[in-house]
SERO-4910 file (N, C-alpha, C, O; in steps of 0.05 Angstrom, whole numbers):
BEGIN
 pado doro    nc1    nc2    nc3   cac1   cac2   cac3    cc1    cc2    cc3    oc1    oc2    oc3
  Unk    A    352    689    998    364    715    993    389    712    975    394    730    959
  Unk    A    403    690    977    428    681    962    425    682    928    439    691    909
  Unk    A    401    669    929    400    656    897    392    680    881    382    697    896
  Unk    A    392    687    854    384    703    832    365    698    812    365    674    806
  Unk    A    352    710    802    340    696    773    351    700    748    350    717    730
  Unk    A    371    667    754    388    675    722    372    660    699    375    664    675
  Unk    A    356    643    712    340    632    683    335    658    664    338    660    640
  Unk    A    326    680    685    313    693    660    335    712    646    331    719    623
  Unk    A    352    719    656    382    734    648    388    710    623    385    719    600
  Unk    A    394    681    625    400    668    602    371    671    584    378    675    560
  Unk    A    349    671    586    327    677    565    332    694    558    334    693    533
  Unk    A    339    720    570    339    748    556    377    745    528    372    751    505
  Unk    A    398    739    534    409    727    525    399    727    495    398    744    478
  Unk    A    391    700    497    388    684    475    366    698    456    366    697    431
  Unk    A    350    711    470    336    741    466    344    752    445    339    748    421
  Unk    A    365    774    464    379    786    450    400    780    426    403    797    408
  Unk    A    412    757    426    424    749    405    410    740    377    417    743    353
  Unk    A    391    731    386    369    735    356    362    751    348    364    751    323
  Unk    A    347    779    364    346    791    352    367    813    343    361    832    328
  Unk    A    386    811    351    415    830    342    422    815    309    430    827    288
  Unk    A    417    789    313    421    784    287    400    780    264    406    775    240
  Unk    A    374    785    275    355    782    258    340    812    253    322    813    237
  Unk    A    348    838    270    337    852    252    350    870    245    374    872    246
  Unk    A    324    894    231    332    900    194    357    914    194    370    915    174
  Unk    A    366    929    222    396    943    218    415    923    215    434    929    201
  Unk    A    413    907    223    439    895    221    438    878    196    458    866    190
  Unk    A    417    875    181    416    839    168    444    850    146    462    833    143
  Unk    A    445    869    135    462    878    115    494    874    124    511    863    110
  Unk    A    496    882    146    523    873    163    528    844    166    551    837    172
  Unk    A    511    826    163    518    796    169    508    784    140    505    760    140
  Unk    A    504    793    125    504    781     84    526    765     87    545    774    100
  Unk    A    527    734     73    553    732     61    561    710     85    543    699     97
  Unk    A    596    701     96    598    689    106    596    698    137    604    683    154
  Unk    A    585    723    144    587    731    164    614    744    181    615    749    205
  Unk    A    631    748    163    655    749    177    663    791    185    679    802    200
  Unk    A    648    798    173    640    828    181    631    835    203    610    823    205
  Unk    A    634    849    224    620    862    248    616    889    249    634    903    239
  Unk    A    599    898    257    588    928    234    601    936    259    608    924    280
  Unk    A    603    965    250    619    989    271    604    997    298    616   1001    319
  Unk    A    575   1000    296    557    990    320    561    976    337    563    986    359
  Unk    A    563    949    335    562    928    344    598    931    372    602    931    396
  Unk    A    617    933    339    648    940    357    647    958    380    650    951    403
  Unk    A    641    985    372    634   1001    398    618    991    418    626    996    441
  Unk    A    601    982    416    580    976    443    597    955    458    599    951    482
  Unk    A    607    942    439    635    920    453    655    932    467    660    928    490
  Unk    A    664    946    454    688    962    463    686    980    495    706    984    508
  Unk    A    661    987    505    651    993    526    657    969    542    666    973    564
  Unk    A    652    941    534    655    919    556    679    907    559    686    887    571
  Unk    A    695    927    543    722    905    536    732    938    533    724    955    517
  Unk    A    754    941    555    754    979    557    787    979    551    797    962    565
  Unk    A    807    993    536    828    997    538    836    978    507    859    973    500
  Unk    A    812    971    495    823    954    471    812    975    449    790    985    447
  Unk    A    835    980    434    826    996    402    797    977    379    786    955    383
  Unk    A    795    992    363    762    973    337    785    947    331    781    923    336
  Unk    A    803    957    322    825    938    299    834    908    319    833    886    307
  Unk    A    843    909    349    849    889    361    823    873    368    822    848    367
  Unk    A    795    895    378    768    878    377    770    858    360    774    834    366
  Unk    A    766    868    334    753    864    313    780    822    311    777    798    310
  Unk    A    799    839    311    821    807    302    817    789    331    820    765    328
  Unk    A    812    796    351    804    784    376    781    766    370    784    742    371
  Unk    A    751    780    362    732    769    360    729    748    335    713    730    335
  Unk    A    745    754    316    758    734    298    764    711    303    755    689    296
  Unk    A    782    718    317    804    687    330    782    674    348    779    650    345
  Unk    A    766    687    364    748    668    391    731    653    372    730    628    371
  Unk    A    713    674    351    695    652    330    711    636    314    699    622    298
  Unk    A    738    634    315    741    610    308    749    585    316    749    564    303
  Unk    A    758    593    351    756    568    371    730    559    372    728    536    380
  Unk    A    700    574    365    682    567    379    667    552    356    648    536    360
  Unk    A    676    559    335    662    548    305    638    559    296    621    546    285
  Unk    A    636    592    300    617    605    298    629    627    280    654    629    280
  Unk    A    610    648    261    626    668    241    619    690    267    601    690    284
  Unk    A    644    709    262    647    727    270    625    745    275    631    757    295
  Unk    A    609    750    269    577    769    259    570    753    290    567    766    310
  Unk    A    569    718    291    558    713    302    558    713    336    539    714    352
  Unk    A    587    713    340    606    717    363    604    739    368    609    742    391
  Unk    A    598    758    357    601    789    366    579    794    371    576    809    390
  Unk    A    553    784    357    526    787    376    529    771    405    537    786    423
  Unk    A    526    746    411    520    737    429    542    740    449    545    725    468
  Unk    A    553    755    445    583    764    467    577    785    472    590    791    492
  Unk    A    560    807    464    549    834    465    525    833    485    525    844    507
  Unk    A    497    811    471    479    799    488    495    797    523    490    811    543
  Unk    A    513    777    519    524    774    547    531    788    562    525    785    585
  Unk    A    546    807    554    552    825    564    533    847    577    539    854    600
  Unk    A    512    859    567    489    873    573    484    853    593    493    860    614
  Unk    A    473    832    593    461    818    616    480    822    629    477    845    638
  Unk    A    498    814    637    520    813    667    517    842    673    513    848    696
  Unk    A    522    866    648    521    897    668    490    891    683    488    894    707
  Unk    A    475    885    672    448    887    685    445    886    711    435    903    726
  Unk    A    460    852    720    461    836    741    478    852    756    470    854    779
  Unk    A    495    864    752    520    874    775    510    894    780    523    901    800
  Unk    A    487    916    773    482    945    783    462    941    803    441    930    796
  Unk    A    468    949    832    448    954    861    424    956    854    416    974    840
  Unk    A    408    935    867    374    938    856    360    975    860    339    985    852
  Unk    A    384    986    877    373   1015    882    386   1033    862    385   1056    870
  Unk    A    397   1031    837    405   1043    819    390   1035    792    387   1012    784
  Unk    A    383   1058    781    358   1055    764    377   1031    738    402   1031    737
  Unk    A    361   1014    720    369   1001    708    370   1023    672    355   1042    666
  Unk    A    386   1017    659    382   1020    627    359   1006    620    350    986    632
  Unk    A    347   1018    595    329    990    578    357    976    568    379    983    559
  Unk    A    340    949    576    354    921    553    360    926    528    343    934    512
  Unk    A    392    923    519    406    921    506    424    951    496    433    959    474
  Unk    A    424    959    516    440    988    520    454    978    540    447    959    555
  Unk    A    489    999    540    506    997    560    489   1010    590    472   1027    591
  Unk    A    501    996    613    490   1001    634    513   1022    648    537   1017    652
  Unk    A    501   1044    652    520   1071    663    506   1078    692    483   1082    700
  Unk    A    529   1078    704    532   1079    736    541   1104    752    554   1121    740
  Unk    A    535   1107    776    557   1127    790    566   1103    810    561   1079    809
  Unk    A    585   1120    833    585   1104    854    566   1099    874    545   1113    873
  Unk    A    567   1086    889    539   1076    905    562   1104    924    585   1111    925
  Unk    A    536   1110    937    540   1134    962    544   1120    982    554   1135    998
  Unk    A    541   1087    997    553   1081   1014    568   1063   1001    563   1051    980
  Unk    A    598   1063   1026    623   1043   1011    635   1039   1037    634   1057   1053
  Unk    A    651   1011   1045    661    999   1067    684    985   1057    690    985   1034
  Unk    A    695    977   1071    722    960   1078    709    930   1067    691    916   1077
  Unk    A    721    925   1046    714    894   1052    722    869   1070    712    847   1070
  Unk    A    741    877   1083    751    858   1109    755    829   1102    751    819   1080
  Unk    A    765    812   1130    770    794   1124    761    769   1114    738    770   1122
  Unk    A    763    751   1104    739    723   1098    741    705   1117    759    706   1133
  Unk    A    722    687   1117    717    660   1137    749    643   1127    768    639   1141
  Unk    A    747    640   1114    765    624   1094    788    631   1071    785    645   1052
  Unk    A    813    615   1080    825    626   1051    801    616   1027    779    606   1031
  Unk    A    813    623   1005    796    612    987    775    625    972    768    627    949
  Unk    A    766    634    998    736    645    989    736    674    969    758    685    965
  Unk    A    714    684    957    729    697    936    708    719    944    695    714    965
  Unk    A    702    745    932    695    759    932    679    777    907    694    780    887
  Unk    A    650    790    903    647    794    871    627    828    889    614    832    910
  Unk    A    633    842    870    630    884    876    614    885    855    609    866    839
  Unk    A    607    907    854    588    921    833    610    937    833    622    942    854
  Unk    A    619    949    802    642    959    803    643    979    768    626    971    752
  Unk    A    658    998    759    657   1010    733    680   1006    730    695    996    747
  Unk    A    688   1014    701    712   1020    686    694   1041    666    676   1036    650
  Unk    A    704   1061    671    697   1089    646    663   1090    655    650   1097    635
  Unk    A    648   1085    676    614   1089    675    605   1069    663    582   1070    656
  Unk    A    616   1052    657    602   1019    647    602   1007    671    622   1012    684
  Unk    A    586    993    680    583    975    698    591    948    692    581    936    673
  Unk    A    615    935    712    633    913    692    628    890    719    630    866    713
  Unk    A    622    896    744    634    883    772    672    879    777    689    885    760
  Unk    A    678    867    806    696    862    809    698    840    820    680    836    836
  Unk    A    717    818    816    716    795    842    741    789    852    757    804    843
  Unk    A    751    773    868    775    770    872    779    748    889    763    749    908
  Unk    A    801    722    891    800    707    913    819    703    938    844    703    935
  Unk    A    805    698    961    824    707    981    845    685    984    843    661    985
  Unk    A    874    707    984    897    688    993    900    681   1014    916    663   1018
  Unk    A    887    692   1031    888    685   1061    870    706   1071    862    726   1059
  Unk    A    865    699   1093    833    706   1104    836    739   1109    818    751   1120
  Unk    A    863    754   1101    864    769   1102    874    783   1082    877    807   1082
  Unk    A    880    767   1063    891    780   1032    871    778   1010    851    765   1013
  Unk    A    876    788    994    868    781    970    878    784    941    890    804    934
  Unk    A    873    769    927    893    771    903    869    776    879    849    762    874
  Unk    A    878    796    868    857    803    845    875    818    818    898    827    821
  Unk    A    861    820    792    874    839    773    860    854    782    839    846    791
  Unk    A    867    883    782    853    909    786    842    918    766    819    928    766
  Unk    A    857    917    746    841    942    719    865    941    698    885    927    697
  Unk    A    853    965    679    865    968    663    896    985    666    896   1008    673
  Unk    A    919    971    659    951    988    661    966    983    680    988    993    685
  Unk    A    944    954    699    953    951    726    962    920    724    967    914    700
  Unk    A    966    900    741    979    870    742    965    861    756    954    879    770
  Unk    A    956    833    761    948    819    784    970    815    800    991    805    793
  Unk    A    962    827    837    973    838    853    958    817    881    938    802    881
  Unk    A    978    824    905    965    811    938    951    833    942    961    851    928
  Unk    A    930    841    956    924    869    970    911    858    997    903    836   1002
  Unk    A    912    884   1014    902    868   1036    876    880   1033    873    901   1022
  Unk    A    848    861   1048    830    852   1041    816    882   1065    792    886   1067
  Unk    A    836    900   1079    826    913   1102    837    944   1080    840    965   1093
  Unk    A    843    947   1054    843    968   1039    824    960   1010    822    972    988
  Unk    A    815    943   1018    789    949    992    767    956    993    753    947   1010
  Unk    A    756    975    975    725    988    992    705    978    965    708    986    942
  Unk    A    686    964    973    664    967    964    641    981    977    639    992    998
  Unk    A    618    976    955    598    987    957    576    970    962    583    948    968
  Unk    A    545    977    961    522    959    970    516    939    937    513    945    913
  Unk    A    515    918    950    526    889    929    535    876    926    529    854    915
  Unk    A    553    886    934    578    865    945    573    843    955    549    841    962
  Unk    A    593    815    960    581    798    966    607    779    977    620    776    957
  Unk    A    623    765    999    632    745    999    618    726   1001    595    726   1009
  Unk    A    633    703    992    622    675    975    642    655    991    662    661   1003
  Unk    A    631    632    988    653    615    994    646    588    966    624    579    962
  Unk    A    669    580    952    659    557    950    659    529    949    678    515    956
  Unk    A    633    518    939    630    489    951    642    465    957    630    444    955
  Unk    A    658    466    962    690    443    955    689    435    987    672    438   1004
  Unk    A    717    423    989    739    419   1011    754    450   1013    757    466    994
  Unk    A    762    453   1041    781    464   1043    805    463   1031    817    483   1024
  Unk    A    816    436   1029    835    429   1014    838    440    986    860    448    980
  Unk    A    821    442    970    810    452    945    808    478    945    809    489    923
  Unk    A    805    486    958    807    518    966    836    532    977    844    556    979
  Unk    A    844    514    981    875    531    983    892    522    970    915    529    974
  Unk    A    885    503    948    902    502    924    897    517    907    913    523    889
  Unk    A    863    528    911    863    547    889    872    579    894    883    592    876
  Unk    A    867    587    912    879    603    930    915    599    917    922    611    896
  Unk    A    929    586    926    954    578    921    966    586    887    987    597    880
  Unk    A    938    574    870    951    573    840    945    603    838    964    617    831
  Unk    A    925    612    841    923    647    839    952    661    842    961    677    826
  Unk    A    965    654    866    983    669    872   1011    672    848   1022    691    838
  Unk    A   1014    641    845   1028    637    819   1025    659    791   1040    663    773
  Unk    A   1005    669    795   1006    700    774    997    721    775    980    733    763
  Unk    A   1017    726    798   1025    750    814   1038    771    793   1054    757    780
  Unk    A   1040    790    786   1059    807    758   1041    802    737   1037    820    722
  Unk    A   1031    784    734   1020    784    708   1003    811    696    984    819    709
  Unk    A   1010    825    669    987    839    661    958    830    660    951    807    665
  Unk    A    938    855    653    905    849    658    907    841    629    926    845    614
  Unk    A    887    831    624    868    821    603    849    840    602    833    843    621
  Unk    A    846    856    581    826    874    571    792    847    555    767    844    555
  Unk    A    809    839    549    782    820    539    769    803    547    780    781    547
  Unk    A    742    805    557    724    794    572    713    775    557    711    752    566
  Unk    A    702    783    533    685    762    518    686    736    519    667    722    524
  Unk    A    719    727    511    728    696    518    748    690    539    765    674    533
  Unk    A    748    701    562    761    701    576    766    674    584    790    672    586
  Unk    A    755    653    589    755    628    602    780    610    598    778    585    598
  Unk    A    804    626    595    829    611    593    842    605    617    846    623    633
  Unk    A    850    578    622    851    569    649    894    582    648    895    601    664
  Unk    A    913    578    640    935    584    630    938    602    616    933    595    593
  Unk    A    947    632    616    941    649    602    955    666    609    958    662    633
  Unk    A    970    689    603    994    709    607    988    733    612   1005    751    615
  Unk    A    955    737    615    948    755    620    916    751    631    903    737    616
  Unk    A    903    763    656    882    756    670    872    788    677    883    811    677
  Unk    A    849    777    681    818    796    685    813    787    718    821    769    733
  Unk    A    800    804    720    787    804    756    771    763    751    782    742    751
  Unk    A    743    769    749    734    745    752    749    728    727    732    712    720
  Unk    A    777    724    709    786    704    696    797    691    715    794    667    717
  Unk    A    812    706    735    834    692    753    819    680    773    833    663    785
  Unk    A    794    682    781    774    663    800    769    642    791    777    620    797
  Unk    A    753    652    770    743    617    759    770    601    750    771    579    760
  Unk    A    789    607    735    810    598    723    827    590    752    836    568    749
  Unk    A    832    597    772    842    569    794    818    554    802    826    533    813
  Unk    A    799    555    801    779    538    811    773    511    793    767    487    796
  Unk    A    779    528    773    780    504    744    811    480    746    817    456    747
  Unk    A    823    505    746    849    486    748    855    471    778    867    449    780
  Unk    A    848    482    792    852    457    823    827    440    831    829    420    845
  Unk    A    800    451    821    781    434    838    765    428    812    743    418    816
  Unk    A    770    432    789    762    426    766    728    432    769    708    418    764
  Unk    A    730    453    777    691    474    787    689    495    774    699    517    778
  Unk    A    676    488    759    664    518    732    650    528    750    629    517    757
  Unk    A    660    556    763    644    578    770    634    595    753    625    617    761
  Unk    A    634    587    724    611    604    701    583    597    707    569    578    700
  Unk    A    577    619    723    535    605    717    523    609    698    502    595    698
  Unk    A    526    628    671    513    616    647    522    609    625    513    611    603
  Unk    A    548    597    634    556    581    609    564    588    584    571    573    566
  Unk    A    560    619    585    572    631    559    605    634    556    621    623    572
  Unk    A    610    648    536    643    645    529    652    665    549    675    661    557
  Unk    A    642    680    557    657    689    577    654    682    607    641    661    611
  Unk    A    661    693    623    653    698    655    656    720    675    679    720    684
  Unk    A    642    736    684    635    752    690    634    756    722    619    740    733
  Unk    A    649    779    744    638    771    772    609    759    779    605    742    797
  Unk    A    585    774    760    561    767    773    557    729    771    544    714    786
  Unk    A    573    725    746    567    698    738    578    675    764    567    653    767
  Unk    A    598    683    778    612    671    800    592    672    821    580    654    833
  Unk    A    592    700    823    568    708    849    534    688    850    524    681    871
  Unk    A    523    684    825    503    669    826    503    645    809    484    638    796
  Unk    A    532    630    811    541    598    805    523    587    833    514    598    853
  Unk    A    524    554    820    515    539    845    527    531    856    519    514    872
  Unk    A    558    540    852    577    531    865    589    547    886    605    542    903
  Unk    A    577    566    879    582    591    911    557    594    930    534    589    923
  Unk    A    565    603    950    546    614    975    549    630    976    571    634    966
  Unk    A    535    659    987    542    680    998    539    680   1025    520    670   1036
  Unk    A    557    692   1038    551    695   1065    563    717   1088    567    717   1112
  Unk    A    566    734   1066    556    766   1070    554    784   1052    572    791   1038
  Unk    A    534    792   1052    517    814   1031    526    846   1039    522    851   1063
  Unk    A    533    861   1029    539    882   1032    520    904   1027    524    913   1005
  Unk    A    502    915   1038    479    935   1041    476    971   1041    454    981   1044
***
């Protein structure tokens, strides 16, 4: 019941990034060194990455293709690809899906609960969740079996909340993961260390372990990375995503929310 089928979420992926770049709308947009990202492409981005203007996309997606050694054209497909797949994964098998490679638009699930406390500090938490009717997820890891420390959104900081005023919906999932305890409340611990911090609007390359500004699932994987040195990215793309935490092999679930 735990596990997912991400093989085929990474096939579809790699899918999609070919053909975003190989057909006939776009080939005219990527002529040349590639360093263009057609106006299409920015918007459909801009839905996954919510509260960022075309002009900061556009120099954002710049700068990541050039940590990653890829042209811009090319980074902005397969960050787009990714993104569609994770909305996919995070929407309730009982909420009708989009066709592949459209934004995935949501309501709220009609039942919603308390997410309560965890087995464990440590353990983290991943929602089916919107910003603006995009389906983005949420995750968060617990500071203590009764807190939790998460960025919320957009205009907001990563904050403590207690774990008995958060409501999700059916999807939801706590996780614990695979480590020591010991390892788990250091990471637990380093989370707390950026407490105030502003959100991070940008998802695409989020995977900055040190960083002055954090996203819901940046601040999970990014103490897990930094104390137990455990990539909770399950597909390995430039970004990371709640669903990607939620179906790592480095988490369990062990309660499903219905």
């Amino acid at each position: 019941m735990r596990r997912f089928i991400r093989g085929f979420a990474v096939t579809v992926v790699v899918s999609a990034m070919a053909s975003f770049i190989t057909s006939p709308a776009c080939a005219d947009e990527v002529i040349g060194d590639g360093s263009y990202i057609d106006s299409a492409t920015i918007h459909a981005l801009s839905e996954f990455n919510p509260g960022t203007t075309d002009e900061e996309l556009r120099t954002f997606l710049a700068e990541a293709a050039e940590r990653h050694g890829v042209t811009p054209a090319e980074f902005a497909a397969s960050s787009l690809a990714e993104a569609q797949v994770s909305a996919e994964a995070s929407v309730p098998l009982e909420i009708p899906r989009s066709v592949m490679g459209r934004a995935v638009a949501v309501t709220a699930s009609a039942t919603s609960v308390k997410l309560g406390t965890a087995a464990r500090k440590g353990d983290v938490f991943t929602a089916p969740a919107t910003t603006l009717g995009i389906a983005h997820g949420h995750s968060g890891i617990y500071y203590t079996t009764a807190t939790v420390i998460e960025a919320p959104g957009l205009g907001r900081v990563v904050k403590k909340t207690a774990a008995s005023s958060i409501t999700v919906g059916a999807g939801a999932h706590k996780l614990y993961v695979i480590t020591t305890q010991s390892k788990r409340d250091a990471a637990a611990d380093w989370a707390a260390t950026k407490l105030g911090l502003n959100y991070n609007p940008f998802f695409a390359d989020n995977k900055n372990i040190e960083d002055d500004v954090y996203n819901c699932s940046q601040i999970v994987w990014a103490a897990y990375m930094k104390k137990a040195a455990i990539d909770l990215d399950d597909n390995g793309g430039s970004a990371v995503y709640p669903v990607d935490i939620r179906d790592s092999s480095k988490t369990t679930s062990y309660k499903t929310f219905t």
